[in-house]
Jmol script that loads the backbone (N, CA, C; Angstrom):
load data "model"
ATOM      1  N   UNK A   1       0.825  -1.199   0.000  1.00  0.00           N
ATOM      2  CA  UNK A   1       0.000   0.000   0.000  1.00  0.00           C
ATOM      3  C   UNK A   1       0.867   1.260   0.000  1.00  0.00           C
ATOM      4  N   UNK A   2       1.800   1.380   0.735  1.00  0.00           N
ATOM      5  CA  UNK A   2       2.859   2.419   0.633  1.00  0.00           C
ATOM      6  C   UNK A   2       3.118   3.046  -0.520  1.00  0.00           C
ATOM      7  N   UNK A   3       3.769   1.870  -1.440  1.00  0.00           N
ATOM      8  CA  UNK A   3       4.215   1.670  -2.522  1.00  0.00           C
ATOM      9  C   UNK A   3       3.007   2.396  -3.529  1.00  0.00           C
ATOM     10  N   UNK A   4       2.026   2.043  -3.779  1.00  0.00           N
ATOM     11  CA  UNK A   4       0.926   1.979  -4.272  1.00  0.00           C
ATOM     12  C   UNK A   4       0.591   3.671  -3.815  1.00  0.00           C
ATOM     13  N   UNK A   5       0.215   4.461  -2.554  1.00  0.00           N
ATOM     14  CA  UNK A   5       0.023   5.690  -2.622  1.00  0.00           C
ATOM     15  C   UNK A   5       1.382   6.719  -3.086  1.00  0.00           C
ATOM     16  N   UNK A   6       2.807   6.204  -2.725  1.00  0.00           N
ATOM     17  CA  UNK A   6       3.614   6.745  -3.320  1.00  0.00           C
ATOM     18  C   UNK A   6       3.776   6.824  -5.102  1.00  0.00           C
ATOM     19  N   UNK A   7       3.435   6.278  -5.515  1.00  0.00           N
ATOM     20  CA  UNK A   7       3.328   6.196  -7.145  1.00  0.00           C
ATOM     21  C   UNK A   7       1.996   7.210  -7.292  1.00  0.00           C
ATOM     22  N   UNK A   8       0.924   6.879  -6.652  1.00  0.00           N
ATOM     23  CA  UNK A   8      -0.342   7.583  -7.144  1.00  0.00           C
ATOM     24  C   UNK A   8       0.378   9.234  -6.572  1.00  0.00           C
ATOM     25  N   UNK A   9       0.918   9.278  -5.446  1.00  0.00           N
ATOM     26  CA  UNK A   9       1.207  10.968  -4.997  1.00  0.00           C
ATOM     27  C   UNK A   9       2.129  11.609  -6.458  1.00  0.00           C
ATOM     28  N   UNK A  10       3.122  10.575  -6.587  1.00  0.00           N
ATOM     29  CA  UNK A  10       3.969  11.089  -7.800  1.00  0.00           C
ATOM     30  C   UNK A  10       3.153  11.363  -9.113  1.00  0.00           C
ATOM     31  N   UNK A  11       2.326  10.363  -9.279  1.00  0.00           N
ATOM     32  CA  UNK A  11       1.641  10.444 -10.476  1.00  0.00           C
ATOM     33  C   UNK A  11       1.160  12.048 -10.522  1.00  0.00           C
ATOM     34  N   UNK A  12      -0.037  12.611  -9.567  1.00  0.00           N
ATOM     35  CA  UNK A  12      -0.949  13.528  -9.251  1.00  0.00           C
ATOM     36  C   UNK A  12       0.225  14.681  -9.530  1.00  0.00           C
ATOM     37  N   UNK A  13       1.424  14.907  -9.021  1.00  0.00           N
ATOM     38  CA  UNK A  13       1.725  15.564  -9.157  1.00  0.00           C
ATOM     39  C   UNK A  13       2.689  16.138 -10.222  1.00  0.00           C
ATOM     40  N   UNK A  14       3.182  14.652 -11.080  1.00  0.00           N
ATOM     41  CA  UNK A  14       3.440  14.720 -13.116  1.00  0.00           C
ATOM     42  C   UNK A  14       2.070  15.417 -13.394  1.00  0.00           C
ATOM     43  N   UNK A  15       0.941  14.569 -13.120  1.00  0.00           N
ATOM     44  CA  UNK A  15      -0.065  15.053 -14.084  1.00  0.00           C
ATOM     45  C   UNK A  15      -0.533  16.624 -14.047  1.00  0.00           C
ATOM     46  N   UNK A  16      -0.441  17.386 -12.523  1.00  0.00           N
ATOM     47  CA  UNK A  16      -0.469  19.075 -12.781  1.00  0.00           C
ATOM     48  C   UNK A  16       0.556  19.247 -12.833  1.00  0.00           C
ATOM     49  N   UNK A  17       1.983  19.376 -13.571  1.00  0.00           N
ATOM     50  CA  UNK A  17       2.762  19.661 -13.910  1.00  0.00           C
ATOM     51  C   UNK A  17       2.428  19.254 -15.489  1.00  0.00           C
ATOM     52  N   UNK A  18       2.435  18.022 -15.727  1.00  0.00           N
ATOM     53  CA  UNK A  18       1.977  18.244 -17.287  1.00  0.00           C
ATOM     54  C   UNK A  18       1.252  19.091 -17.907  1.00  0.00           C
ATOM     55  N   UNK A  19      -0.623  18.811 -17.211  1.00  0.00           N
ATOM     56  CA  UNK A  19      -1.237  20.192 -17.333  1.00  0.00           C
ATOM     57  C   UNK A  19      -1.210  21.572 -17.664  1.00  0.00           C
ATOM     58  N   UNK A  20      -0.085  21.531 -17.190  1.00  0.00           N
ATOM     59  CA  UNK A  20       0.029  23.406 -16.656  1.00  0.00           C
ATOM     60  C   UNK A  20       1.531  23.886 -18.208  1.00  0.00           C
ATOM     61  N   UNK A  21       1.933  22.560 -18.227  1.00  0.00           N
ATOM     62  CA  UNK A  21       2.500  22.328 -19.540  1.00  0.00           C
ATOM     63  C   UNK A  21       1.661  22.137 -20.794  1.00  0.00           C
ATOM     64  N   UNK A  22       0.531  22.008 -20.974  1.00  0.00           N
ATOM     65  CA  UNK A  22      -0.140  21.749 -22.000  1.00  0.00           C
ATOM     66  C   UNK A  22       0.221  20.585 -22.468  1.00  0.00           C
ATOM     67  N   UNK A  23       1.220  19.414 -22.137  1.00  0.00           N
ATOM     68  CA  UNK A  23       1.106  18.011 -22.497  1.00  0.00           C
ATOM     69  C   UNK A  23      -0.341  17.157 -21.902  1.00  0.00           C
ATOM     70  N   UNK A  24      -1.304  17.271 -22.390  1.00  0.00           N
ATOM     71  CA  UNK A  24      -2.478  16.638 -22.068  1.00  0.00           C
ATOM     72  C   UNK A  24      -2.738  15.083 -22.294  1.00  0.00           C
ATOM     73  N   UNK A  25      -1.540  14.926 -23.004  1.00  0.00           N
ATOM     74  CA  UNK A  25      -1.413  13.462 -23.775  1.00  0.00           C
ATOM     75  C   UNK A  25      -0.764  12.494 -22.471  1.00  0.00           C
ATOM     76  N   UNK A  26       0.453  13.412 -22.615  1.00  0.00           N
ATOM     77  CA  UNK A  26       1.513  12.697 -21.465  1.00  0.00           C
ATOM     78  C   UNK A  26       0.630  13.121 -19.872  1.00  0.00           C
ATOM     79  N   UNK A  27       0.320  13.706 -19.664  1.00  0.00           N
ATOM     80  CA  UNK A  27      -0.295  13.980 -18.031  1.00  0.00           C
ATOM     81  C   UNK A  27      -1.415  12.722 -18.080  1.00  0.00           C
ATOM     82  N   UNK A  28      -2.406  12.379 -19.182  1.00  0.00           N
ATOM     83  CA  UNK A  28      -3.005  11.428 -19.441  1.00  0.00           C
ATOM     84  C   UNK A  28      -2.352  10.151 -19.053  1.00  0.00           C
ATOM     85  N   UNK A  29      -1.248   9.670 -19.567  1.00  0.00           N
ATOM     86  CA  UNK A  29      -0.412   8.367 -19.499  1.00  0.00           C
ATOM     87  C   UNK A  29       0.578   8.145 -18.146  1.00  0.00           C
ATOM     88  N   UNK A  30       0.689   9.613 -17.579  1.00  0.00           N
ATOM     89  CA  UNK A  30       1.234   9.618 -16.485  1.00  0.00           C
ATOM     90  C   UNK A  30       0.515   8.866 -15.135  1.00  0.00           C
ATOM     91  N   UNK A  31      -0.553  10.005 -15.160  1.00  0.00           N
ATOM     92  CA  UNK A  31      -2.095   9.286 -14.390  1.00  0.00           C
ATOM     93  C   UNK A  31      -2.331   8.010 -14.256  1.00  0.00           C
ATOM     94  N   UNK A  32      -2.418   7.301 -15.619  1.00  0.00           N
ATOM     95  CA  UNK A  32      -2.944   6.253 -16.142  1.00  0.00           C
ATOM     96  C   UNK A  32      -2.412   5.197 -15.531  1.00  0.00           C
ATOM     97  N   UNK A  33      -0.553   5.529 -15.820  1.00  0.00           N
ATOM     98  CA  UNK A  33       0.443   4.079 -14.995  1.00  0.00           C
ATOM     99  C   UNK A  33      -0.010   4.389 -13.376  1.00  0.00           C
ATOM    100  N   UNK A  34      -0.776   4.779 -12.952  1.00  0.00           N
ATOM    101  CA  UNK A  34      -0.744   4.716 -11.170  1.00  0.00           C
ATOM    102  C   UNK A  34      -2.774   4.479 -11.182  1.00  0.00           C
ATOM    103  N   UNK A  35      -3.314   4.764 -12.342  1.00  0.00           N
ATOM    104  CA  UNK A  35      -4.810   4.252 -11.778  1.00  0.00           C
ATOM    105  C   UNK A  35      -4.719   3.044 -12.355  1.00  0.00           C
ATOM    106  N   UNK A  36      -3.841   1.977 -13.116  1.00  0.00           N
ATOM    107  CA  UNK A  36      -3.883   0.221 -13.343  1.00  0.00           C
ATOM    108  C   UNK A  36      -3.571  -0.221 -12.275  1.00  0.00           C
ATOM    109  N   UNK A  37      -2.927   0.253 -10.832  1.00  0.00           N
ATOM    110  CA  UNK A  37      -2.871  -0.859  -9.915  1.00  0.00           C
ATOM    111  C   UNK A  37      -4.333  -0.598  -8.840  1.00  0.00           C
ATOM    112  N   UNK A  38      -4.505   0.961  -9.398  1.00  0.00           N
ATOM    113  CA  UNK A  38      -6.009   1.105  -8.497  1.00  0.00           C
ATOM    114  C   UNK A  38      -7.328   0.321  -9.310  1.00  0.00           C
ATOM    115  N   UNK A  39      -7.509   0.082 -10.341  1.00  0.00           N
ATOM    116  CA  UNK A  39      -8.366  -0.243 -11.081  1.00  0.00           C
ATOM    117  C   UNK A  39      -8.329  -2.065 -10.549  1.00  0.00           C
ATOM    118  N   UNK A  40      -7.188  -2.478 -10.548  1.00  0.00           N
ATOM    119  CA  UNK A  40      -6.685  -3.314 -10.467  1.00  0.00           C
ATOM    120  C   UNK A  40      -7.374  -3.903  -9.018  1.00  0.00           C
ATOM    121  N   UNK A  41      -7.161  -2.974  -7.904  1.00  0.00           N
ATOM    122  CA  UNK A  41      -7.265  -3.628  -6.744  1.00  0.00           C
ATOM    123  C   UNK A  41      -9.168  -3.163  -6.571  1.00  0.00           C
ATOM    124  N   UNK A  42      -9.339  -2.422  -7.224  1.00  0.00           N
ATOM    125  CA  UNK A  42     -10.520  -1.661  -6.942  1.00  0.00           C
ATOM    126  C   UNK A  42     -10.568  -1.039  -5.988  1.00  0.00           C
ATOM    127  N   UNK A  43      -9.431   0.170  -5.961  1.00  0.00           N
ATOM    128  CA  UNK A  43      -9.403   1.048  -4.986  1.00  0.00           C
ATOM    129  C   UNK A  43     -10.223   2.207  -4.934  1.00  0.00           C
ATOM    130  N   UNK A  44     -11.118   2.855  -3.522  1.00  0.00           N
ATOM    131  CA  UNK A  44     -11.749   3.679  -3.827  1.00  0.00           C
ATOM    132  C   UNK A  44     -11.614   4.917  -5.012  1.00  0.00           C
ATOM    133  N   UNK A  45     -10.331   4.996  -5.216  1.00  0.00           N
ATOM    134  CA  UNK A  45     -10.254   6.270  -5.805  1.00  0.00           C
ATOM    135  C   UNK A  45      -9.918   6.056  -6.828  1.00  0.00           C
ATOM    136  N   UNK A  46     -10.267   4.759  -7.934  1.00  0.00           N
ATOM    137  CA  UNK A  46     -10.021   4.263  -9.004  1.00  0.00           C
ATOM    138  C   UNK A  46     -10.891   5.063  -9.965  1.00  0.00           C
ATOM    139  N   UNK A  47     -12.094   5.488  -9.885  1.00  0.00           N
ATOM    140  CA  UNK A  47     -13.215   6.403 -10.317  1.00  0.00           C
ATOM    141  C   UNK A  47     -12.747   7.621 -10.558  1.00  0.00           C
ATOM    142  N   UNK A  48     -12.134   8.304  -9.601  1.00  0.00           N
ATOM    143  CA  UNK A  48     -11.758   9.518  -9.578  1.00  0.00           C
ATOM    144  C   UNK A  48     -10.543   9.968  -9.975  1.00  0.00           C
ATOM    145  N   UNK A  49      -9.565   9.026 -10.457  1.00  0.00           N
ATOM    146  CA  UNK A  49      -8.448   8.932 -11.096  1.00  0.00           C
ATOM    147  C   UNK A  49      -8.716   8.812 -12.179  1.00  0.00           C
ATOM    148  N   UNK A  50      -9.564   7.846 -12.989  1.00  0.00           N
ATOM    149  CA  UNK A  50     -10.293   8.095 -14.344  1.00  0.00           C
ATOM    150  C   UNK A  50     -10.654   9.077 -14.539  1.00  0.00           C
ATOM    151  N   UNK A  51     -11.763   9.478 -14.280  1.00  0.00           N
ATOM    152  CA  UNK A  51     -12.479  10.874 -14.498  1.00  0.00           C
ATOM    153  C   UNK A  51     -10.589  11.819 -14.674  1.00  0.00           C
ATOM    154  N   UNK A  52     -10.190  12.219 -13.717  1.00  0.00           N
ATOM    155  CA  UNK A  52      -9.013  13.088 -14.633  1.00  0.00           C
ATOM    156  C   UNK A  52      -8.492  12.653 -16.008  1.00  0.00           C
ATOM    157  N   UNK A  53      -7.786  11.514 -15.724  1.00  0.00           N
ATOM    158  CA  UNK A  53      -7.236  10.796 -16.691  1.00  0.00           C
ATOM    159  C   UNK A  53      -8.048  11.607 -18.215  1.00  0.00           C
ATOM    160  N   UNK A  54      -9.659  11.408 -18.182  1.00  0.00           N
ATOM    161  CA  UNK A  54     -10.609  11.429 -19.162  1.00  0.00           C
ATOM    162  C   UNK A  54     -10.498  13.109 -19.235  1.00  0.00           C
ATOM    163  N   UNK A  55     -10.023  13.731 -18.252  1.00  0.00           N
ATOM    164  CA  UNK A  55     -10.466  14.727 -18.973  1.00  0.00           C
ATOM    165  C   UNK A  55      -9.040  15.505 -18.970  1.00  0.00           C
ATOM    166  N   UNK A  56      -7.812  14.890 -19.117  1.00  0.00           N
ATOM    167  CA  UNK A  56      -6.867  15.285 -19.782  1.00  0.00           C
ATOM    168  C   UNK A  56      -6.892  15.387 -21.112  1.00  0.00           C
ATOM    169  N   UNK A  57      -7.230  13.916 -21.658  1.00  0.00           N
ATOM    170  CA  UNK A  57      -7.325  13.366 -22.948  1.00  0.00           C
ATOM    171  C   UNK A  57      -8.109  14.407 -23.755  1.00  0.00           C
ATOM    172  N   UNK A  58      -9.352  14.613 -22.869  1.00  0.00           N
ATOM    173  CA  UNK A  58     -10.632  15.528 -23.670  1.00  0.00           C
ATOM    174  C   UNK A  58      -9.638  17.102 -24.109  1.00  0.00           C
ATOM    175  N   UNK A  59      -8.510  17.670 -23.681  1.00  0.00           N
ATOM    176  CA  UNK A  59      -8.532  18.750 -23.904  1.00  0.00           C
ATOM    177  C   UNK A  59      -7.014  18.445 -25.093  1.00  0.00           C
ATOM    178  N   UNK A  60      -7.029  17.032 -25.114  1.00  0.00           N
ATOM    179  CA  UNK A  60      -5.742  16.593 -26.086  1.00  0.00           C
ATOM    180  C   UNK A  60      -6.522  16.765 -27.513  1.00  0.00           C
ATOM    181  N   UNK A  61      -7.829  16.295 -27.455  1.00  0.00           N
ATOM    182  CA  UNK A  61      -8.938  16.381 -28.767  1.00  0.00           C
ATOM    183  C   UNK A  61      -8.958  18.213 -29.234  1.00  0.00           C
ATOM    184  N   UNK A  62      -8.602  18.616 -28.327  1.00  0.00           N
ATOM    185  CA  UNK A  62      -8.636  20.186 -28.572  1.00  0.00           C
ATOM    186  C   UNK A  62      -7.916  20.635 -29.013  1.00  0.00           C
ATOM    187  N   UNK A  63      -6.255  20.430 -28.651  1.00  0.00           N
ATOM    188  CA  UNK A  63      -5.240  20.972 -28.850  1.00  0.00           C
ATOM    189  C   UNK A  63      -5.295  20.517 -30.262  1.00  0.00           C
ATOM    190  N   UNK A  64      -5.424  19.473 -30.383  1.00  0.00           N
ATOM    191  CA  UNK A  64      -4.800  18.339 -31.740  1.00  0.00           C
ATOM    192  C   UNK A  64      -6.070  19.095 -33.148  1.00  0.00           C
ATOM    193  N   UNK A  65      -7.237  19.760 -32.426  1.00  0.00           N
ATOM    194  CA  UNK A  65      -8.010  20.571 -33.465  1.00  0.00           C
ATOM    195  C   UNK A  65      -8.295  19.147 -34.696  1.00  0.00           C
ATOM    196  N   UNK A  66      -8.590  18.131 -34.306  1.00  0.00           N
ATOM    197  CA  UNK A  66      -9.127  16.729 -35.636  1.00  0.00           C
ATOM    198  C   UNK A  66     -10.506  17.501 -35.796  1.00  0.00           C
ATOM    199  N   UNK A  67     -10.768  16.418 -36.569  1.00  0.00           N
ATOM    200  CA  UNK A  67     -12.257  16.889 -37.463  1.00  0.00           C
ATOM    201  C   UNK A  67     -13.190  16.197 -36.392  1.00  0.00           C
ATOM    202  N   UNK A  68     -14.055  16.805 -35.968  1.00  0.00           N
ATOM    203  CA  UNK A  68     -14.807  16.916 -34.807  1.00  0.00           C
ATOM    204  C   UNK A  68     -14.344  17.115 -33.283  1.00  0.00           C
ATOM    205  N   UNK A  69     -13.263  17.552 -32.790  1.00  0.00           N
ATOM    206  CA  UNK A  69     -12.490  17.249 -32.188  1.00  0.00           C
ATOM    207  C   UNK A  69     -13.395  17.922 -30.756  1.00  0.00           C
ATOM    208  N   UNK A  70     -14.576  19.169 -30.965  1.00  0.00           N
ATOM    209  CA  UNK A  70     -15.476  19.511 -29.556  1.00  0.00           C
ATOM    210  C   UNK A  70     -16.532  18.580 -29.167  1.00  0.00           C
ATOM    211  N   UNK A  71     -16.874  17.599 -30.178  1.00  0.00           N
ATOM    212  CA  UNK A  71     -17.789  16.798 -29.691  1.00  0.00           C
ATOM    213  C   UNK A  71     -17.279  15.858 -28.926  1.00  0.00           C
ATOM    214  N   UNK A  72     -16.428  15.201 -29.570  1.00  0.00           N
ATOM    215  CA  UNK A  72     -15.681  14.455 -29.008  1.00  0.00           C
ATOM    216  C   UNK A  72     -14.563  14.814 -27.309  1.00  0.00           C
ATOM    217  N   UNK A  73     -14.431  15.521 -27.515  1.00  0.00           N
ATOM    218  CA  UNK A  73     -13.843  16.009 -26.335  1.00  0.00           C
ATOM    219  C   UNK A  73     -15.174  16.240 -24.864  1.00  0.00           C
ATOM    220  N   UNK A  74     -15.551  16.761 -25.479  1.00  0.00           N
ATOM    221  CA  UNK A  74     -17.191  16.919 -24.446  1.00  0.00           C
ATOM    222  C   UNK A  74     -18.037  15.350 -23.939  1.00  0.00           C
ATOM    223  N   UNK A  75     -17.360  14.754 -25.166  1.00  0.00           N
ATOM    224  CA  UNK A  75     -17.680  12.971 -24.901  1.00  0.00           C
ATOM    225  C   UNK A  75     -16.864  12.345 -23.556  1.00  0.00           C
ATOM    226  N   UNK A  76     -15.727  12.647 -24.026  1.00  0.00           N
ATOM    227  CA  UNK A  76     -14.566  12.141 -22.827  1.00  0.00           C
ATOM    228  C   UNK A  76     -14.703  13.113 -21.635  1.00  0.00           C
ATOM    229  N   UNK A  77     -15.283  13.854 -21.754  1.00  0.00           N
ATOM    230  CA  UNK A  77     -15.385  15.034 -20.340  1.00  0.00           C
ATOM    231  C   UNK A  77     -16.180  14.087 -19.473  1.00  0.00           C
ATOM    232  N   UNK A  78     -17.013  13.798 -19.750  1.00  0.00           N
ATOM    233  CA  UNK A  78     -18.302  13.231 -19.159  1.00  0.00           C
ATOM    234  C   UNK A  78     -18.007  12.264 -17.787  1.00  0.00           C
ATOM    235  N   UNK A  79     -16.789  11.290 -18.000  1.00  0.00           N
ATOM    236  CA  UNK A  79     -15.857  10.886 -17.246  1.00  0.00           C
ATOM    237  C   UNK A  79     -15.854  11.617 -16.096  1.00  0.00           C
ATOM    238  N   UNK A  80     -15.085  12.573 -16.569  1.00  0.00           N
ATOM    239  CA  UNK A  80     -15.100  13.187 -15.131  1.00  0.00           C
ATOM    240  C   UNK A  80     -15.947  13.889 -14.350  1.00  0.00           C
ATOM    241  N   UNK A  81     -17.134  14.849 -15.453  1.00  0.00           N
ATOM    242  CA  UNK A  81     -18.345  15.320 -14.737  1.00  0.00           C
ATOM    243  C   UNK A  81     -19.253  14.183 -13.554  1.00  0.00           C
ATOM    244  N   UNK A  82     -19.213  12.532 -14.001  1.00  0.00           N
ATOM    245  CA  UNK A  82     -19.333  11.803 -14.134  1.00  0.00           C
ATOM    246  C   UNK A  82     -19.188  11.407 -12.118  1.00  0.00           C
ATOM    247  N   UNK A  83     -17.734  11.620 -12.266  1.00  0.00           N
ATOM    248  CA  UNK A  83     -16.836  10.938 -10.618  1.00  0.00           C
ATOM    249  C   UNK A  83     -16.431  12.233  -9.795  1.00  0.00           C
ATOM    250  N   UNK A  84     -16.415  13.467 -10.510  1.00  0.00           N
ATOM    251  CA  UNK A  84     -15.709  14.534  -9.346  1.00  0.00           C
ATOM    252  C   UNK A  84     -16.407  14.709  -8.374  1.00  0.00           C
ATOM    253  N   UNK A  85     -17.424  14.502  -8.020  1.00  0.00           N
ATOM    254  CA  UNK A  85     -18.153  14.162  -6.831  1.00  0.00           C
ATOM    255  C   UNK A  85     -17.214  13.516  -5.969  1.00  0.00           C
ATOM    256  N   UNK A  86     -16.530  12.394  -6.202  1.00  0.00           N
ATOM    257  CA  UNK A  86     -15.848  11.496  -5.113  1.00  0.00           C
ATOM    258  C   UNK A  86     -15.006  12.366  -4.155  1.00  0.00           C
ATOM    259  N   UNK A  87     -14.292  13.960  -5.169  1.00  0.00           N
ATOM    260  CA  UNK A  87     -13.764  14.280  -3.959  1.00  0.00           C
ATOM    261  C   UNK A  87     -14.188  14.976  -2.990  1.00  0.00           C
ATOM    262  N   UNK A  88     -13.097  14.271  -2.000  1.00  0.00           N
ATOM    263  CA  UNK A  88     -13.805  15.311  -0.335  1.00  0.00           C
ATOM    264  C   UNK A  88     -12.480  15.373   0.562  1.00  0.00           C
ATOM    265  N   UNK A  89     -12.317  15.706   1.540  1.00  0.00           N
ATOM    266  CA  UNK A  89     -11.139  15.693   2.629  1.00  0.00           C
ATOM    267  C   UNK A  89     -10.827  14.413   2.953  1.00  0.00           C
ATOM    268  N   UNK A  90     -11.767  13.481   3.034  1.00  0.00           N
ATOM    269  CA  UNK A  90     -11.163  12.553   3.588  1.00  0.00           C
ATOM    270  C   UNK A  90     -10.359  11.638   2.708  1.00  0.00           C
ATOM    271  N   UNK A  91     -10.472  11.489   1.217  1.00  0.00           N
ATOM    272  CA  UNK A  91      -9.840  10.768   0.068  1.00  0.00           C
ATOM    273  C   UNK A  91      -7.713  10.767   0.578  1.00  0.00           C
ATOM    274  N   UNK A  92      -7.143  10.119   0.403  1.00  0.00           N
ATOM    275  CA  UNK A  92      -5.945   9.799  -0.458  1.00  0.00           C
ATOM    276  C   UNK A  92      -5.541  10.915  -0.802  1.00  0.00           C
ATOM    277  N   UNK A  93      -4.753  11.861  -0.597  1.00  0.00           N
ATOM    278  CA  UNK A  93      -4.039  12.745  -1.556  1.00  0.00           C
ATOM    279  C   UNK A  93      -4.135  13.566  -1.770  1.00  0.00           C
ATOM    280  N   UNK A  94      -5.745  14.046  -1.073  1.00  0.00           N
ATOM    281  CA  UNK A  94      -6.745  15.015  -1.341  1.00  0.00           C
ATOM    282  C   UNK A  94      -6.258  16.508  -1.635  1.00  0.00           C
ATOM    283  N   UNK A  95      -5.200  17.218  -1.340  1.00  0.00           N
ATOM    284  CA  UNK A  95      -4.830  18.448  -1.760  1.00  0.00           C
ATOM    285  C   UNK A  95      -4.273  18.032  -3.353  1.00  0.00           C
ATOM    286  N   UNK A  96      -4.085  17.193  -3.565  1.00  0.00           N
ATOM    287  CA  UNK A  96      -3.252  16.480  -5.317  1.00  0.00           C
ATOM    288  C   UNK A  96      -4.767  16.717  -6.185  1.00  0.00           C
ATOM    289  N   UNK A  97      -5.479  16.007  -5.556  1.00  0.00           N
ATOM    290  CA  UNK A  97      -6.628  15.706  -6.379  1.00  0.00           C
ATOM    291  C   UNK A  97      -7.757  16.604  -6.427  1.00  0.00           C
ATOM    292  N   UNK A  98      -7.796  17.625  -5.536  1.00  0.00           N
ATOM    293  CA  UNK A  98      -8.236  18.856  -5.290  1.00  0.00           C
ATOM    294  C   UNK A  98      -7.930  19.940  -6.952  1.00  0.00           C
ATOM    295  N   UNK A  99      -5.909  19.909  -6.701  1.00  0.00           N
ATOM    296  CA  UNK A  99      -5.716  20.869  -7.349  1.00  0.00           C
ATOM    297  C   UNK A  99      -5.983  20.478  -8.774  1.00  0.00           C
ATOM    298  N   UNK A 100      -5.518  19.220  -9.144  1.00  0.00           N
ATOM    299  CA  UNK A 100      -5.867  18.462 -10.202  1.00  0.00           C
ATOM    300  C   UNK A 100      -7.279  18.911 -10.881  1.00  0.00           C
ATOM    301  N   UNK A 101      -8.463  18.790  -9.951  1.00  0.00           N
ATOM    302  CA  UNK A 101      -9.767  18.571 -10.136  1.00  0.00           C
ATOM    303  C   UNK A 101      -9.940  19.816 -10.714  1.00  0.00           C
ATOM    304  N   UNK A 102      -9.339  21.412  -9.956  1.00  0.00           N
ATOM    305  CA  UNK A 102      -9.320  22.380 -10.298  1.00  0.00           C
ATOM    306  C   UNK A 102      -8.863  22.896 -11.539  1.00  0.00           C
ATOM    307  N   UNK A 103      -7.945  22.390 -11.632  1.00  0.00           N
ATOM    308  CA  UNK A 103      -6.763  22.762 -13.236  1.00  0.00           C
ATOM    309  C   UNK A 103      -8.423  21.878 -14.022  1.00  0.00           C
ATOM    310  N   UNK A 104      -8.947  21.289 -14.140  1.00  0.00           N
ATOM    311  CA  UNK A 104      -9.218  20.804 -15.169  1.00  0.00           C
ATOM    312  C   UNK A 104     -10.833  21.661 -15.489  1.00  0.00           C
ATOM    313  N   UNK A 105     -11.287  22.332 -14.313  1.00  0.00           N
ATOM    314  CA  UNK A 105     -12.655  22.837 -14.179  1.00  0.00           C
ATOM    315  C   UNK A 105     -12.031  24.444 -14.936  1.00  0.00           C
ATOM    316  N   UNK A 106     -10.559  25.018 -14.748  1.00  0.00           N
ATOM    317  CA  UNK A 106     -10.422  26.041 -15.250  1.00  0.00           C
ATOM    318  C   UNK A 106     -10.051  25.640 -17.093  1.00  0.00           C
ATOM    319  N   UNK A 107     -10.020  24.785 -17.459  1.00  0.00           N
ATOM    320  CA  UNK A 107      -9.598  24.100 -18.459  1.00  0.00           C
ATOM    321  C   UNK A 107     -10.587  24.325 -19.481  1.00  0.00           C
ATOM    322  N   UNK A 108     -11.720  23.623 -18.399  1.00  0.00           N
ATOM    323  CA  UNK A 108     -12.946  23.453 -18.986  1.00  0.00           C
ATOM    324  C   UNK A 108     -13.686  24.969 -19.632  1.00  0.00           C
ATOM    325  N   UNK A 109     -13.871  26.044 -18.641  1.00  0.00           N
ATOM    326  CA  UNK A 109     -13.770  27.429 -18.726  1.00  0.00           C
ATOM    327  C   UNK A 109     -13.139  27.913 -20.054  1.00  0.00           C
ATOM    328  N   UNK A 110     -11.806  27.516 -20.097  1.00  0.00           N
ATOM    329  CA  UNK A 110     -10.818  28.397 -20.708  1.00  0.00           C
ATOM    330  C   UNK A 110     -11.635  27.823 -22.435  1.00  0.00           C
ATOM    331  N   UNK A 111     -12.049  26.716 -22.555  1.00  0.00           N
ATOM    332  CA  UNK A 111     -12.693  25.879 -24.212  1.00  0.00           C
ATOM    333  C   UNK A 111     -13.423  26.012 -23.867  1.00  0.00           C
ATOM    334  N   UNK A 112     -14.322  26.554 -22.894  1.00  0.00           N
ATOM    335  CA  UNK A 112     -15.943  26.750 -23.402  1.00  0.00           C
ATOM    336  C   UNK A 112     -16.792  25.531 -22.783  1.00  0.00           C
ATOM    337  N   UNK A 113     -16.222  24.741 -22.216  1.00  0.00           N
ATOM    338  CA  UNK A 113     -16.740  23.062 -22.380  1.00  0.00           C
ATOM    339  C   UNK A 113     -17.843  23.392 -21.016  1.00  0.00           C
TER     340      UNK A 113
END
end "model"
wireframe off; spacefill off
backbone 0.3
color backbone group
């Protein structure tokens, strides 16, 4: 378990550093290697690690400007509209996943979504 919240703390904190970098791809894959051992064990906060994950990706559909790329992005949002409920004080990490949750609600703002 140690092991397991130390990877997820590191993760949370690649992924708002990616963010804030505009790598939405890589903050995505960063996330991702630390929610397979939560998904895995079915850890509470396996939900709420998705939901980011999903809505990194959603603003990668943006950057990348493909042919439909707002519908689609508003598709993968949903994810997270979906689980951000889960957070609260008492979660795992909770100032990580707080700021996380935040970067992605100003994200959302900044495209309109």
């Amino acid at each position: 378990m140690i092991k397991e919240n130390h990877d997820l703390k590191k993760a949370l904190k690649d992924f708002l550093n990616l963010l804030e970098a505009e790598a939405y791809f890589e903050a995505h894959e960063a996330l991702e290697e630390a929610w397979h051992p939560l998904r895995k064990s079915n850890h509470s906060l396996k939900n709420l690690a998705k939901g980011l994950i999903n809505g990194a990706i959603c603003f990668e559909h943006l950057k990348r400007n493909r042919k439909d790329a707002h519908r689609k992005a508003t598709t993968v949002l949903k994810s997270f509209e979906r689980h951000k409920h889960l957070l609260n004080e008492e979660i795992e990490e909770f100032e990580l996943f707080n700021k996380s949750c935040q970067k992605i609600e100003s994200l959302k703002k900044f495209h309109n979504l």
